[in-house]
C-alpha positions as CSV (number, residue, x, y, z in Angstrom):
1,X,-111.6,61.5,188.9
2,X,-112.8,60.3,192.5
3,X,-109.9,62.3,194.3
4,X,-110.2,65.6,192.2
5,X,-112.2,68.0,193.9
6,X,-115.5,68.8,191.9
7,X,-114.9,72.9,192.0
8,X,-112.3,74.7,191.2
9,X,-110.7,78.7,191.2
10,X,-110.9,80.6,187.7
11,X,-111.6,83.4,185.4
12,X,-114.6,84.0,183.3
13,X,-115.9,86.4,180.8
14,X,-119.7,86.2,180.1
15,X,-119.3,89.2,177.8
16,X,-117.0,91.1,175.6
17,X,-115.6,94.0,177.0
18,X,-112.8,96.2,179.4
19,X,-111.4,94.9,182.3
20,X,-114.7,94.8,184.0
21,X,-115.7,92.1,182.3
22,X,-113.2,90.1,184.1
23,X,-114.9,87.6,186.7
24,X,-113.2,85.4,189.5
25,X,-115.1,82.8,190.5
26,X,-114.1,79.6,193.4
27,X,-117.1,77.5,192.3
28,X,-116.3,76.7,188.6
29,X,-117.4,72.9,188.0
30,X,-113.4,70.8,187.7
31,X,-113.1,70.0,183.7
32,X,-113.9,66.2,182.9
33,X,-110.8,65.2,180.4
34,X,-112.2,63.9,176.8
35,X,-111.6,61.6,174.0
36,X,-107.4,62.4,173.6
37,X,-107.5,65.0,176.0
38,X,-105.8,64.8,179.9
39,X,-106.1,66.8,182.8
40,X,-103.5,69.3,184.1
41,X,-103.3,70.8,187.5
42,X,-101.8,74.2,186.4
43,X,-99.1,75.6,188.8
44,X,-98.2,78.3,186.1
45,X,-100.5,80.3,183.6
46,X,-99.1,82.6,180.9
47,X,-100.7,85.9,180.3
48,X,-100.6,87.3,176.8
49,X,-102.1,90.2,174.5
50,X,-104.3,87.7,172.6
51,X,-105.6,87.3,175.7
52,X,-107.0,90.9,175.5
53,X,-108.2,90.8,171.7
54,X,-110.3,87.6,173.1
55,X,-111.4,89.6,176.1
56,X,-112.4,92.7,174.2
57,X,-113.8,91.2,171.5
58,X,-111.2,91.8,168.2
59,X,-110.7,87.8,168.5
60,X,-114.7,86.4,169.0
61,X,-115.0,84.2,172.1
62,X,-116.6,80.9,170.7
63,X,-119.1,80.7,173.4
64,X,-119.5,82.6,177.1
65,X,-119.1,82.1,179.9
66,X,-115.4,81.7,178.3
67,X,-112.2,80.7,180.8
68,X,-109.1,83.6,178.9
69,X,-106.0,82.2,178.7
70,X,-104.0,80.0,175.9
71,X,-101.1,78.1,177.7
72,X,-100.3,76.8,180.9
73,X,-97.5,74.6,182.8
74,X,-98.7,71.7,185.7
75,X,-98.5,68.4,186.6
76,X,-101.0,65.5,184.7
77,X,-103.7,64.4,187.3
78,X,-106.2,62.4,184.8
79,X,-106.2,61.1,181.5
80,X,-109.1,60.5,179.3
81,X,-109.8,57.7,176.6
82,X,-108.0,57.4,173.3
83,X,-104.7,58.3,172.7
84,X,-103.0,60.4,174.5
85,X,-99.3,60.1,173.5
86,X,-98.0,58.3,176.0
87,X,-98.7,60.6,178.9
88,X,-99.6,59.5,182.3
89,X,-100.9,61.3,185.6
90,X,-97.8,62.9,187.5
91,X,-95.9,63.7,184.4
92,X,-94.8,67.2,184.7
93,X,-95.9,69.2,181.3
94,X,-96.5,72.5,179.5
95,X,-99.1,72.5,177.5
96,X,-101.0,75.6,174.6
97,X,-104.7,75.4,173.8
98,X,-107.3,77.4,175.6
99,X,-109.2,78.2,178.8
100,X,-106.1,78.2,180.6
101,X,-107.3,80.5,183.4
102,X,-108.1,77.9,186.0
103,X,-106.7,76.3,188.6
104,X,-107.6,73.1,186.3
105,X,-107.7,72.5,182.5
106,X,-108.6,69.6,180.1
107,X,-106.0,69.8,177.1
108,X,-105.4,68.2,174.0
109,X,-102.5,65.7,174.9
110,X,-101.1,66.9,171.1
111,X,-100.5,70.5,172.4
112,X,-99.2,69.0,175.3
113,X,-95.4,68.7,175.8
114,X,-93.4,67.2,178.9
115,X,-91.0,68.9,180.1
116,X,-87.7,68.2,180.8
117,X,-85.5,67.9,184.5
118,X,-83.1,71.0,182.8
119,X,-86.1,73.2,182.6
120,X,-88.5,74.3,186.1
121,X,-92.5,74.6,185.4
122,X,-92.3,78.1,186.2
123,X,-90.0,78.6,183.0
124,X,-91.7,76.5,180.6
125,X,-94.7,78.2,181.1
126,X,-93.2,81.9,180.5
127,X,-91.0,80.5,177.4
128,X,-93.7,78.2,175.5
129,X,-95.7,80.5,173.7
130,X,-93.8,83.2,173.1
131,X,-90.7,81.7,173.0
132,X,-92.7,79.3,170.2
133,X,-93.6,82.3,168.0
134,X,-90.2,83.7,168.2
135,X,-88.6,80.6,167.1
136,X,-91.2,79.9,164.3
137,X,-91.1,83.5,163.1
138,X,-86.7,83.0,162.6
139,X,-87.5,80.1,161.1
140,X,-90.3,79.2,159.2
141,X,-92.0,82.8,158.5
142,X,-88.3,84.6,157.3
143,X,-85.3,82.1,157.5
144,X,-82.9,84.2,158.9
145,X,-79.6,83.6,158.4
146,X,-76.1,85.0,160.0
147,X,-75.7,88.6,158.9
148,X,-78.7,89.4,158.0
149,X,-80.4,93.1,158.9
150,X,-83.7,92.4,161.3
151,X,-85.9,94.9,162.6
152,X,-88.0,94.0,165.3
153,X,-90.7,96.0,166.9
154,X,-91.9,96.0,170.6
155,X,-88.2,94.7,171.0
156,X,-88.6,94.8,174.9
157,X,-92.4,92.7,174.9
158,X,-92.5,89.0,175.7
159,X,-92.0,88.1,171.8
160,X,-89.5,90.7,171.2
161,X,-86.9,89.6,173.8
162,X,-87.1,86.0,172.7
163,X,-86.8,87.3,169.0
164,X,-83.7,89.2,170.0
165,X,-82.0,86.6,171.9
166,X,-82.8,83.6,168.9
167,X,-81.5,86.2,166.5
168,X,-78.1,86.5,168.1
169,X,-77.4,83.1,169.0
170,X,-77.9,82.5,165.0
171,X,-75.6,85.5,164.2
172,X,-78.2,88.1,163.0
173,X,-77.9,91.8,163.6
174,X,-80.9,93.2,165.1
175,X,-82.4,96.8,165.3
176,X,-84.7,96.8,167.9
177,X,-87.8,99.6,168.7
178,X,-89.0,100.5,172.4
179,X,-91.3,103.0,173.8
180,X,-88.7,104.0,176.4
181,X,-85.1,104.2,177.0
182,X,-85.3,101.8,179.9
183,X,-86.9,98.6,177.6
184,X,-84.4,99.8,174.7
185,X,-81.2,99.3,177.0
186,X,-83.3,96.0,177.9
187,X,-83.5,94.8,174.4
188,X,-80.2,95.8,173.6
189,X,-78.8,93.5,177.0
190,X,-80.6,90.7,175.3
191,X,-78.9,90.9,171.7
192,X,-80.0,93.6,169.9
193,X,-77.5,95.8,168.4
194,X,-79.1,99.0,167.1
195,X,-81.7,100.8,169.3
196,X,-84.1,103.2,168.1
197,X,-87.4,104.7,169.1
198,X,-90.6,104.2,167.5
199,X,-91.2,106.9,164.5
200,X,-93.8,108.9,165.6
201,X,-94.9,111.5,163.2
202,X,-91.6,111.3,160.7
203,X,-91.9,108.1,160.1
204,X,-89.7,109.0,156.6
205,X,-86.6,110.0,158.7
206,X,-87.4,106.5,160.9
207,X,-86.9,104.9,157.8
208,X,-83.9,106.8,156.5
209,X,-82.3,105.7,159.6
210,X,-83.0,102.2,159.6
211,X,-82.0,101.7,156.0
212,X,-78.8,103.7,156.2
213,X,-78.4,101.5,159.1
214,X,-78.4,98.5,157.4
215,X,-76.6,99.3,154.4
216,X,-78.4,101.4,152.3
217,X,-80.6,98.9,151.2
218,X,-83.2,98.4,154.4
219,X,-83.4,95.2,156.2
220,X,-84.0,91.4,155.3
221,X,-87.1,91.0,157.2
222,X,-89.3,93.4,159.5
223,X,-91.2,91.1,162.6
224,X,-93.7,93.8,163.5
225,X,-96.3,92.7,166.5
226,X,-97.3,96.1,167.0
227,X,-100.1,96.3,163.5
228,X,-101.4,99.5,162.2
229,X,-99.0,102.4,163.5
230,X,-95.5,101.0,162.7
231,X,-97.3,99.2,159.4
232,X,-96.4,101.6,156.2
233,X,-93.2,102.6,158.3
234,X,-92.2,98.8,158.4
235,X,-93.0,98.1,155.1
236,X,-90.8,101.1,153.7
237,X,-87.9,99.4,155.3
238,X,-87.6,96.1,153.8
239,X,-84.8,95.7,150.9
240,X,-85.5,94.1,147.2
241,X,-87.2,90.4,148.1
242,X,-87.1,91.1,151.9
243,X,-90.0,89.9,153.7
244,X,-92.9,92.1,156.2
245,X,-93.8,89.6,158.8
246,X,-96.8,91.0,160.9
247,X,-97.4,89.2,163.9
248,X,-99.6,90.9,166.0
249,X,-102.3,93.5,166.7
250,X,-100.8,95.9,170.0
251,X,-102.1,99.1,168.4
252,X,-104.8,98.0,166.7
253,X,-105.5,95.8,163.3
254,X,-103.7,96.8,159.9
255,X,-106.1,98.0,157.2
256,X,-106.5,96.0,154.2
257,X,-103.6,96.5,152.0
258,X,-103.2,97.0,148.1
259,X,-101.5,94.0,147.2
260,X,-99.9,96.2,144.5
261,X,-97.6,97.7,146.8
262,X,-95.2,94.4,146.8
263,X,-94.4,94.9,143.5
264,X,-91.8,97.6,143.3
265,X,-89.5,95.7,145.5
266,X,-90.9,91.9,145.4
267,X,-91.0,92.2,149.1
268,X,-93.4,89.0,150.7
269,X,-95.5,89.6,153.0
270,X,-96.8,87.5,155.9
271,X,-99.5,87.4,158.4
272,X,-98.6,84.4,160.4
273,X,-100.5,82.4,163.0
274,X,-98.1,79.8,165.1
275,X,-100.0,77.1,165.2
276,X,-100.3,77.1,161.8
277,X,-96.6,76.3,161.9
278,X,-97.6,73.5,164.8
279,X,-100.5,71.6,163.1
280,X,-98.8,68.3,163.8
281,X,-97.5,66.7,166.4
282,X,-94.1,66.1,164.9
283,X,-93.8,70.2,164.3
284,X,-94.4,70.7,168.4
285,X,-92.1,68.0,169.6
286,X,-89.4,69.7,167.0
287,X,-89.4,73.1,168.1
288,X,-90.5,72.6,171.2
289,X,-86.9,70.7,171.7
290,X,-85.3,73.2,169.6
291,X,-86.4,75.7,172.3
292,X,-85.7,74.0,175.1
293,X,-81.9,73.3,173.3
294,X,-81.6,77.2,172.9
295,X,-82.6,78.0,176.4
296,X,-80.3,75.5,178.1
297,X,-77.6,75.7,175.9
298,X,-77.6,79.7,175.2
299,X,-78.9,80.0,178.3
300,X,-82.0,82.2,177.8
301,X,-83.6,84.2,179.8
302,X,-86.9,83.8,180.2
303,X,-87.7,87.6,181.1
304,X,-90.3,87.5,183.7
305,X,-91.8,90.6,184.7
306,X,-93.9,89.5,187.2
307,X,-96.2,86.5,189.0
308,X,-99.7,87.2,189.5
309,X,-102.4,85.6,192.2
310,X,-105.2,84.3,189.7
311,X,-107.4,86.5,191.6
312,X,-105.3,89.6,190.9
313,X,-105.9,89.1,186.9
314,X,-107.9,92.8,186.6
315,X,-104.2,94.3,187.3
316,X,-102.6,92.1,185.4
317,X,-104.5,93.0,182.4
318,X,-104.3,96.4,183.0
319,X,-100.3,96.3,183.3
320,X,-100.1,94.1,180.1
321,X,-102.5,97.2,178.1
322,X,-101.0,100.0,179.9
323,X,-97.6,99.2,178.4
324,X,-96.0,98.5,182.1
325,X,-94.2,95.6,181.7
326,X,-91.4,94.0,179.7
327,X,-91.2,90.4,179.3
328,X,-93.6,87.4,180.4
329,X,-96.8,87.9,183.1
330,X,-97.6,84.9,184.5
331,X,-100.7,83.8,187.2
332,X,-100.4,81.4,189.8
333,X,-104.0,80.1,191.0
C-alpha cells in the first residue's frame, strides 16, 4: 500500500435525496483491501437505475456518507489477506459489488472476474451487469427457448438491448416497447422483431395487439423492468403457464398483488434479484464466460450511450432519470 496515494477522487451521498444530494469530493481516504478482498484502480464505472433507488432512498443506503455505484472495470493494485482466488496486482478485471464511484475500490475477489485479451476494460464494464441480468433473466428466471413469444419492456434501456440481442442469438421472437420511435428502430436493429409503443391509457387494446401478435394465445414470458405502469398490462399478456418476470422499478414499485390472480392461467410470477442467481463463485465464472462467449462470438454490441468525467455525475444522473439515453452510461474518474 506504500506506493498508493492515501486520497483519492469520488462521489458521496450523506443523505437520501435528488440529484443535489450528489457530492464530489478529491480528498476521500484510498480504501484499505480486507480479509478476501483486493484493490482495483477503476478506469471504467457503470452507471445504472439502482443507482438512483439507492440515491433517493427506495433501496436504504446501509450507512452515509455512502460511495453510489455497483460495478466497475480496472486493473488490481493490492491484494489483501485470505483468499483471494488467485488474483494478483496488475491483473486486469471487472468486478460487481458496491461503492464503485471512486477512483479506487476494495472488492470482494468472489465478485471479481478477470477479463479476457478478446474483450477491452471499457466493454466489460458496460456489459457486466446488465449484460449479467439479461443473460440470467433468459436463462434461469424464464428458460427461453427458440420460438418462443417474448415481450420485453424498456426494449431500448441498457437491460433491454442485451435482452434483445441474447434473445435472438437463441432464436426467440421478441416484441419490444419504447417510449419513442427512435429507441424502437434501436431495439428493433438489435433483434427485436415486433415494435410497439407503451399502452398508455388502453392498455386492453395494448394487450389485444400483443396477444394477436403472438398467436392468439399472448406470450411465453413478459421481462418488465419498468414496475407499476406496464404491470396489470404485462400480466394480461402472458399465455396458460407463461411466466411475468419483473425486474425492475423505472416508474415506480408494483403494489402488492393478490396472489389469486395466477390462478386462471397458472402463469408464475417472478421478482428476481441477479445475484441471487450469482451466490457462488462457480455461478459468476459460468455466466460471466457465457457472456463474454456471446459477445465475441455474436458479436454484441455493448450499446454505450455515453462516457462521463466522475465529476460530471449530477448530469449523468439526470440523463439516466430523464429518459435521455439508450444503452450503458459509464464514468471515467
Amino acid at each position: 500500500m506504500a506506493s498508493l496515494p492515501k486520497t483519492m477522487k469520488g462521489v458521496i451521498i450523506e443523505k437520501t435525496g435528488g440529484i443535489e444530494v450528489l457530492q464530489y469530493k478529491t480528498d476521500l481516504p484510498v480504501p484499505e483491501p480486507q480479509e478476501g478482498e483486493v484493490l482495483v484502480k477503476n478506469e471504467f464505472i457503470g452507471i445504472n437505475y439502482i443507482d438512483t433507488y439507492f440515491r433517493t432512498g427506495l433501496y436504504p443506503p446501509p450507512s452515509f456518507p455512502y460511495i453510489l455505484g455497483r460495478e466497475g472495470s480496472g486493473t488490481i493494485t493490492a491484494i489483501g489477506p485470505g483468499s483471494t482466488y488467485n488474483l494478483q496486482p496488475g491483473t486486469p478485471v471487472v468486478w460487481m459489488g458496491t461503492s464503485a464511484y471512486a477512483e479506487y475500490t476494495a472488492v470482494s475477489a468472489s465478485s471479481c472476474i478477470p477479463v479476457p485479451g478478446s474483450i477491452s476494460l471499457r466493454d466489460a464494464a458496460a456489459a457486466i451487469l446488465q449484460g449479467l441480468t439479461a443473460l440470467t433473466l433468459i436463462r434461469e428466471a424464464h428458460r427461453v427457448r427458440r420460438g418462443d413469444w417474448v415481450l420485453v419492456h424498456a426494449a431500448a434501456g441498457g437491460v433491454g438491448l442485451w435482452l434483445c440481442q441474447l434473445l435472438r442469438a437463441v432464436g426467440a421472437r421478441t416484441i419490444a416497447t419504447a417510449s419513442t420511435e427512435a429507441k424502437r428502430e434501436l431495439a428493433a436493429r438489435h433483434g427485436a422483431e415486433v415494435l410497439m409503443e407503451y399502452h398508455g391509457e388502453d392498455s386492453e387494446a395494448f394487450v389485444r395487439k400483443v396477444v394477436d401478435t403472438a398467436g392468439g394465445e399472448g406470450v411465453e414470458v413478459v421481462f418488465d423492468g419498468v414496475g407499476k405502469t406496464t404491470f396489470d398490462a404485462s400480466l394480461a399478456c402472458v399465455k396458460r403457464k407463461g411466466t411475468m418476470v419483473s425486474f425492475g422499478n423505472a416508474s415506480g414499485a408494483v403494489p402488492p398483488v393478490a396472489i389469486a390472480r395466477l390462478a386462471p392461467n397458472n402463469l408464475r410470477l417472478m421478482r428476481t434479484h441477479l445475484f441471487g442467481y450469482l451466490t457462488t463463485r462457480e455461478e459468476l465464472e459460468t455466466y460471466a464466460n457465457e457472456l463474454w462467449d456471446f459477445m465475441t462470438k455474436d458479436k454484441m454490441d455493448v450499446n454505450i450511450h455515453k462516457i462521463y468525467p466522475l465529476e460530471d455525475i449530477v448530469q449523468a444522473h439526470q440523463d439516466i432519470e430523464g429518459r435521455k439515453t439508450t444503452g450503458k452510461l459509464l464514468l471515467q474518474p
